[in-house]
C-alpha positions in Angstrom: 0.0 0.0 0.0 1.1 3.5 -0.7 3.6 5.2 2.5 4.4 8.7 2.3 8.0 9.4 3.9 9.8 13.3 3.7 13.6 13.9 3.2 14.2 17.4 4.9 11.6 19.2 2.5 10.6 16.9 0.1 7.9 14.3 0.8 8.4 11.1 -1.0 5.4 9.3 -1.9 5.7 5.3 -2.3 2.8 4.0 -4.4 3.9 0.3 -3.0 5.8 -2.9 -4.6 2.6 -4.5 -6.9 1.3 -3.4 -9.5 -0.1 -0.4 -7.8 -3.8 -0.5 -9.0 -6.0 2.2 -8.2 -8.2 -0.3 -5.6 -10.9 2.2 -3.8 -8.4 1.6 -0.7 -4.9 2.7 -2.8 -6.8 5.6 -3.5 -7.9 6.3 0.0 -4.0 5.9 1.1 -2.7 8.5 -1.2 -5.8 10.8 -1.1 -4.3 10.5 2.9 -0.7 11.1 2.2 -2.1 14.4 -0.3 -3.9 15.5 2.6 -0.3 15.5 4.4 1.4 16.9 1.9 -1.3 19.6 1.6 -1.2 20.3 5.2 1.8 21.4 5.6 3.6 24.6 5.7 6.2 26.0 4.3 8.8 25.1 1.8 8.3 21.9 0.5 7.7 19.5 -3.1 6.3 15.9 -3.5 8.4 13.1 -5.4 5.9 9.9 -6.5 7.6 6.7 -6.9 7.0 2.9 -6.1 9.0 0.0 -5.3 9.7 -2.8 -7.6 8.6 -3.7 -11.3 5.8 -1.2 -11.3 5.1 3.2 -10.5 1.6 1.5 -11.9 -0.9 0.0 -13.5 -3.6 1.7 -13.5 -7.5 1.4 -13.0 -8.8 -1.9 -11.0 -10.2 -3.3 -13.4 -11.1 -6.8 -11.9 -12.6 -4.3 -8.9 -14.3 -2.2 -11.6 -15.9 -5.2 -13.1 -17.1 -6.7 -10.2 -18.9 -3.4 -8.9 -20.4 -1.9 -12.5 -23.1 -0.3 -10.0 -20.3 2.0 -9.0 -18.7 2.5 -11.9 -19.3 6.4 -12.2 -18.7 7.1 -8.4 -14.8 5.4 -9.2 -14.3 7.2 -12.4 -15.0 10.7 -10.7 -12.8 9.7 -8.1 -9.6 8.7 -10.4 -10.5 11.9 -12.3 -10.5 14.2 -9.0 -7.2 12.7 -8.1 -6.0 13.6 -11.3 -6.9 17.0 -11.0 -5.9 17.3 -7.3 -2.1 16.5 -8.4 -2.3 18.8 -11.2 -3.0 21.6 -9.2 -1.3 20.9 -6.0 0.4 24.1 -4.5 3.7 23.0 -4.5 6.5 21.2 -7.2 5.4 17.6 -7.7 7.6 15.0 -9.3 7.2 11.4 -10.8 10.1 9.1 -10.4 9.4 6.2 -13.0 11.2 3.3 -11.6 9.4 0.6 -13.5 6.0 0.2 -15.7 3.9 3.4 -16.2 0.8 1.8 -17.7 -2.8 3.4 -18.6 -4.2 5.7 -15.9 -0.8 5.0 -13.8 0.5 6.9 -17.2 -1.7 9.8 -16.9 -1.0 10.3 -13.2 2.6 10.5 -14.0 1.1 13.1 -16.5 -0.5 15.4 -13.9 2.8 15.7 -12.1 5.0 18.7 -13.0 8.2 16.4 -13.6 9.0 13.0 -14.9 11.9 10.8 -13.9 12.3 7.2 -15.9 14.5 4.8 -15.8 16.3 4.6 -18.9 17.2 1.1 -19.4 14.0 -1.3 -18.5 10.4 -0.2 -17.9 8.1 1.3 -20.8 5.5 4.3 -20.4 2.0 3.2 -22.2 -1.2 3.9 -22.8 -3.0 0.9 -23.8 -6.4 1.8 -24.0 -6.9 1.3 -28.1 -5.4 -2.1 -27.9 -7.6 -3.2 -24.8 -11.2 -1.6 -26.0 -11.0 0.6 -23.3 -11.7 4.7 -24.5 -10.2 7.4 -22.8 -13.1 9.7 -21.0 -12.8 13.3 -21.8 -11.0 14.1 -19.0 -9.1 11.6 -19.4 -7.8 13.1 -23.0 -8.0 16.5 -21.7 -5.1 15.7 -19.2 -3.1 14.0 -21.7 -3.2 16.3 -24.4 -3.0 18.9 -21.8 0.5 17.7 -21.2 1.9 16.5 -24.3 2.5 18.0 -27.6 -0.1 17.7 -30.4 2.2 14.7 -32.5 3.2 12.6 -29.2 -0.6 12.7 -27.3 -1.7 11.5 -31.2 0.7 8.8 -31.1 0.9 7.3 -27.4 -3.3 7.5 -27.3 -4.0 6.1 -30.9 -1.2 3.3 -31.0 -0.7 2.3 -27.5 3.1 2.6 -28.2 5.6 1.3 -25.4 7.8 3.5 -24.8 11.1 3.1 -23.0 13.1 5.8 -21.2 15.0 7.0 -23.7 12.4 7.6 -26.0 10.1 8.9 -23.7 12.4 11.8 -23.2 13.1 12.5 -26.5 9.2 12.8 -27.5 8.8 14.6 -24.1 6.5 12.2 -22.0 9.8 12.2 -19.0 11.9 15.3 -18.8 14.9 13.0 -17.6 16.0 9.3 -18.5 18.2 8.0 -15.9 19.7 4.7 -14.2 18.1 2.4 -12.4 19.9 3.5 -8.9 19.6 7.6 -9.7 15.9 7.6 -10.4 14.4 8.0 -7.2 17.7 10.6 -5.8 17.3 12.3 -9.4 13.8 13.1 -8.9 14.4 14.4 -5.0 17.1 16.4 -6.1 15.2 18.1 -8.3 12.2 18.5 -6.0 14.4 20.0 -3.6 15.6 22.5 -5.9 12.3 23.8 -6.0 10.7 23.7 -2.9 10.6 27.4 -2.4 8.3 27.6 -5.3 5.3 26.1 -3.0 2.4 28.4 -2.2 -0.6 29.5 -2.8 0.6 31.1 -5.9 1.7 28.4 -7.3 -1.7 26.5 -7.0 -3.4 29.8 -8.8 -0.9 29.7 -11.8 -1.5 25.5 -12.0 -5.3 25.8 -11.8 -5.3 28.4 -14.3 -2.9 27.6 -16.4 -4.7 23.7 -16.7 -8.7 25.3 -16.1 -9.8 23.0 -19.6 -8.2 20.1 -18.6 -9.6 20.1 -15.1 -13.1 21.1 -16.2 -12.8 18.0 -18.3 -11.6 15.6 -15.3 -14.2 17.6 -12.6 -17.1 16.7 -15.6 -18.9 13.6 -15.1 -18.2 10.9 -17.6 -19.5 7.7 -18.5 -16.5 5.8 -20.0 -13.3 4.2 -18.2 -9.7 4.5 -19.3 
């Protein structure tokens, strides 16, 4: 389950060592360790990471599946989280130590930064191949964040893409080794924890207002 751990002024968010599914309780864990993060005062940034062969995976879909009568309550949720990280008032970070898959790919997305590993682990959004359309928000937020060519690409071809490639198309801003992915990503949070504040928040939410009117829209489609 996700744990939520700070380094001086930089809180480091562990998603957990599975496949880091977005189960109703991995949400309620991180919507706990935001609430932390939010809470406190002062200089400060968030780094995102996970232990193991997965950041993640995305939607629970075996979860999804076996409660269809909830369905839109867990979409709006996924989507709220989505726009909650996008908007947080401080520098936020995702270190991409292994598999970045589906809406584990689009929370990376809502962070300011990206970290991958350059030599194992691909970045994908698999939703063509699997029969699964994006929702609006969900293709607000991604085109939101990348450029016009890659969103096109990654969301019509379900392209894997590995660390080095990701950075060159512009879905990680940094492509690292294994062991320098998670002190990468904290060293560049640190750098920028004076930059927290409500100012920050206002520039975010402003800067993003389509893309979250999108996510805080109800929809009736999973991604």
């Amino acid at each position: 389950m996700p744990a939520l751990d700070r380094q001086d002024d930089v809180f480091v968010l562990d998603l957990g060592d599975t496949e880091n599914r977005f189960s109703p309780d991995w949400l309620t864990a991180v919507e706990a360790a935001l609430d932390e993060v939010e809470a406190a005062e002062g200089a400060r940034a968030l780094v995102t990471t996970a232990t193991g062969k997965f950041f993640s995976n995305g939607l629970d879909l075996d979860w999804l599946f076996a409660h269809a009568d909830q369905h839109e309550a867990y979409v709006v949720r996924v989507h709220e989280l989505f726009a909650r990280v996008l908007t947080l008032p401080l520098i936020t970070v995702a270190a991409l130590q292994g598999h970045t898959f589906a809406a584990g790919a689009m929370l990376s997305l809502a962070h300011d930064f990206r970290v991958m590993r350059a030599d194992r682990g691909f970045w994908c959004l698999p939703e063509a191949d699997i029969g699964i359309p994006f929702t609006p928000g969900m293709s607000a937020l991604i085109q939101a964040r990348l450029t016009p060519q890659t969103a096109h690409e990654a969301m019509t071809t379900g392209r894997r893409y590995g660390g080095a490639d990701a950075q060159v198309v512009g879905l990680v801003d940094q492509a690292v080794e294994e062991d320098a992915v998670r002190s990468t990503a904290v060293e560049l949070a640190a750098s920028l924890t004076g930059k927290a504040g409500d100012t920050l928040g206002t520039i975010k939410t402003r800067m993003y207002a389509p893309a979250l009117a999108a996510l805080r829209e109800r929809a009736s489609a999973t991604g």
